[in-house]
C-alpha positions as CSV (number, residue, x, y, z in Angstrom):
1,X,85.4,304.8,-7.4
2,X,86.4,304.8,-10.7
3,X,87.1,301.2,-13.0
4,X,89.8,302.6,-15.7
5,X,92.3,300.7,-17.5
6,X,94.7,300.6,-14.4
7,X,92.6,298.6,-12.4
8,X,91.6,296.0,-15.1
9,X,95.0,295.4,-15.9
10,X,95.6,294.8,-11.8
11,X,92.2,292.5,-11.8
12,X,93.6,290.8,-15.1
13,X,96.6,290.4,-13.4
14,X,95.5,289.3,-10.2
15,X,93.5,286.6,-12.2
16,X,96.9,285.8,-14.1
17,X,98.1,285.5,-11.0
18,X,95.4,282.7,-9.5
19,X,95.5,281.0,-12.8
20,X,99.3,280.6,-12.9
21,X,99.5,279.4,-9.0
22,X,96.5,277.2,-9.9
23,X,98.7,275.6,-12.7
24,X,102.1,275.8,-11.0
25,X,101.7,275.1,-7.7
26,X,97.8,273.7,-6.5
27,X,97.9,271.1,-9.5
28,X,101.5,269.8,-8.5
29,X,100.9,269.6,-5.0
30,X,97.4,267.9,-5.4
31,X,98.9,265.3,-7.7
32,X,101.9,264.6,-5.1
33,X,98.8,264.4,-2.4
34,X,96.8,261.4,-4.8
35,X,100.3,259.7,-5.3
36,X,101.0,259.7,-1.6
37,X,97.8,258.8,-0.6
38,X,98.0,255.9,-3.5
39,X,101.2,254.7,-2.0
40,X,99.5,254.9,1.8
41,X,96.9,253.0,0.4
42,X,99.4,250.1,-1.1
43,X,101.2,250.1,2.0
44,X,98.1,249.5,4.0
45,X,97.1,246.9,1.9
46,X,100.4,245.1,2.1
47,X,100.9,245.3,6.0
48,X,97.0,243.9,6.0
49,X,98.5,241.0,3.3
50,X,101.0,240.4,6.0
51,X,99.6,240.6,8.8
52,X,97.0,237.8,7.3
53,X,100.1,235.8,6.3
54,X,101.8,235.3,10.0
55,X,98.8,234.9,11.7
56,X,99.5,231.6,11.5
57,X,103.1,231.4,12.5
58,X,102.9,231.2,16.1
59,X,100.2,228.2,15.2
60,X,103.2,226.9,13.0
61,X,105.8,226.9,16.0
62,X,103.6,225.3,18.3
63,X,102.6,222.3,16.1
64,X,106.5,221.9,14.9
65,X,107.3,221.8,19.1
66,X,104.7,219.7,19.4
67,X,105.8,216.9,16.7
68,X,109.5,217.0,17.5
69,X,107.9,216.2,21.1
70,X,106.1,212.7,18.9
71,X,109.4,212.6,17.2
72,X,111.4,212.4,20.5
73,X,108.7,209.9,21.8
74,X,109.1,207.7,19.1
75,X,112.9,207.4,19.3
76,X,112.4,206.6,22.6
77,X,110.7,203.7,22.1
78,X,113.8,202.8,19.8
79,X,116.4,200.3,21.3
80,X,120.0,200.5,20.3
81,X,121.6,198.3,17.8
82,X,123.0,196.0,20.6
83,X,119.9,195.6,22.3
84,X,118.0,194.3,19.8
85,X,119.3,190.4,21.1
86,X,117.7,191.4,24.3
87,X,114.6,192.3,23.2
88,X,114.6,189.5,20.6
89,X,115.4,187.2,24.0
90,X,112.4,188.9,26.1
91,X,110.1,187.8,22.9
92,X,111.5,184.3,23.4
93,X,110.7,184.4,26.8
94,X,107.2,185.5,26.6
95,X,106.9,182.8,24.7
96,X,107.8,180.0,26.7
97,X,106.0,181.9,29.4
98,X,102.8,181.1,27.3
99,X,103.6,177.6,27.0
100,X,104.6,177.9,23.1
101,X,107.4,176.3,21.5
102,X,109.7,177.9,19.8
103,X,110.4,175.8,16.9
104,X,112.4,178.1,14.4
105,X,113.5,182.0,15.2
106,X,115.2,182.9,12.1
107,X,116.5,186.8,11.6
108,X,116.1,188.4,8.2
109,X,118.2,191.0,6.5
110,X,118.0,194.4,8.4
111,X,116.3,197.4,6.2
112,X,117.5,200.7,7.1
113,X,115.3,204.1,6.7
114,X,116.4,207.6,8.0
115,X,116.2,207.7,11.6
116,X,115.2,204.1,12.2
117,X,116.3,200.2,11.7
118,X,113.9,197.4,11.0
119,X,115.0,194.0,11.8
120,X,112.5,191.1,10.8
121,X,112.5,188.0,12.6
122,X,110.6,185.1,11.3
123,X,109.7,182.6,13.7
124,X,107.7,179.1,14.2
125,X,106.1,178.4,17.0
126,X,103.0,175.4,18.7
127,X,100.9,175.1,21.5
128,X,97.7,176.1,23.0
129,X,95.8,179.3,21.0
130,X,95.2,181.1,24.2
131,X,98.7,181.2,25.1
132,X,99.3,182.4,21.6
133,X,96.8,184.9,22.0
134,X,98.1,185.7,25.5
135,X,102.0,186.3,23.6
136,X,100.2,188.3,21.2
137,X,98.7,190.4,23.7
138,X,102.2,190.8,25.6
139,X,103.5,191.3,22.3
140,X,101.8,194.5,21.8
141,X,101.9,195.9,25.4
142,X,106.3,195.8,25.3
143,X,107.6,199.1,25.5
144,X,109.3,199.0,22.3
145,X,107.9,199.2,18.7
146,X,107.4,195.8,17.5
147,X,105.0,195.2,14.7
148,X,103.9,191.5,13.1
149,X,104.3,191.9,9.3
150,X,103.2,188.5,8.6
151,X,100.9,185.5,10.3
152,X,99.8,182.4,9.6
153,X,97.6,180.0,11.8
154,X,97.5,176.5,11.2
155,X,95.2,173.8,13.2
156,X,96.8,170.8,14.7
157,X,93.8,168.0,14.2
158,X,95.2,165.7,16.5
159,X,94.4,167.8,19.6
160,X,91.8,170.3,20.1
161,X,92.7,173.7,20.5
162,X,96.9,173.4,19.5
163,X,97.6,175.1,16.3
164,X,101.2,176.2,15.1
165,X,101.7,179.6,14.0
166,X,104.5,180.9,11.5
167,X,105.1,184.8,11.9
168,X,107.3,187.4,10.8
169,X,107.8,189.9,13.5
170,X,109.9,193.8,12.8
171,X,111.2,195.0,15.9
172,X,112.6,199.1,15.0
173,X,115.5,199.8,16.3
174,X,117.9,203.0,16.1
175,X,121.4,202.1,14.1
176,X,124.4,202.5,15.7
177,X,125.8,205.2,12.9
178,X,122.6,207.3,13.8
179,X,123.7,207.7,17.3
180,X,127.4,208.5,16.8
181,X,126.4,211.3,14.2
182,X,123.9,212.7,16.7
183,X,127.1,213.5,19.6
């Protein structure tokens, strides 16, 4: 076979030809290929970013469900407004169960937080220290939230084991203005 000019202007232009689809078309398309796989890449990194992100959500729902259940306890243990003289009654009457006297029961000024009332009673009363101890004990076992703020123990000399005690007891309560805008 004979190589003349004809046939290396075809191979010239064959090469042309590879060179030009090279340029024109492999280049482009490989470059679209990196950008797509760049973009793949981001959007594998992203749904990895989230996925680490709300992992935790279902942990999230639970421990929310799980303190409005401590919320719901709590206001539970919240009397109304208008029982608030029976409880402050019961307290008498653990007293005088215990063979105390109730000298003094003065209430206080009533100091309203968010969901919750706190009504301070400050009260004097004498006798024996283990019925005081005994009222104490009851004090803390009443199915209300009571809390003593303030305490002071004095020793009557004349007789042995009599003291006086002056105290300033917070029995929470939930207001009457919380309940009507709960309905």
């Amino acid at each position: 076979m004979r190589f003349g000019i004809r046939e290396l202007i075809f191979v010239l232009a064959m090469i042309g030809l590879l060179a030009c689809s090279y340029f024109l078309v492999f280049q482009k398309a490989d470059q679209k290929r990196q950008a797509l796989r760049l973009d793949l890449e981001n959007k594998q990194r992203s749904l990895a970013n989230l996925r680490q992100a709300t992992a935790g959500i279902e942990d999230i729902g639970r421990k929310i469900d799980e303190l409005q259940k401590a919320i719901e306890f709590f206001e539970s243990k919240l009397p109304q407004e208008k029982e608030v003289d029976k409880i402050l009654k019961e307290v008498w009457q653990m007293a005088e169960a215990n063979s105390l006297q109730t000298k003094t029961v003065r209430t206080m000024k009533s100091e309203r937080a968010a969901g919750y009332s706190e009504q301070p009673i400050q009260m004097s009363l004498a006798g024996d220290f283990n019925g005081f101890y005994s009222f104490l004990l009851q004090l803390e076992k009443l199915p209300r939230i009571t809390r003593v703020t303030n305490m002071a123990l004095q020793k009557i000399d004349q007789r042995e084991g009599e003291m006086t005690a002056n105290l300033t007891l917070s029995i929470f309560f939930e207001p009457d203005s919380a309940v009507t805008s709960i309905q």
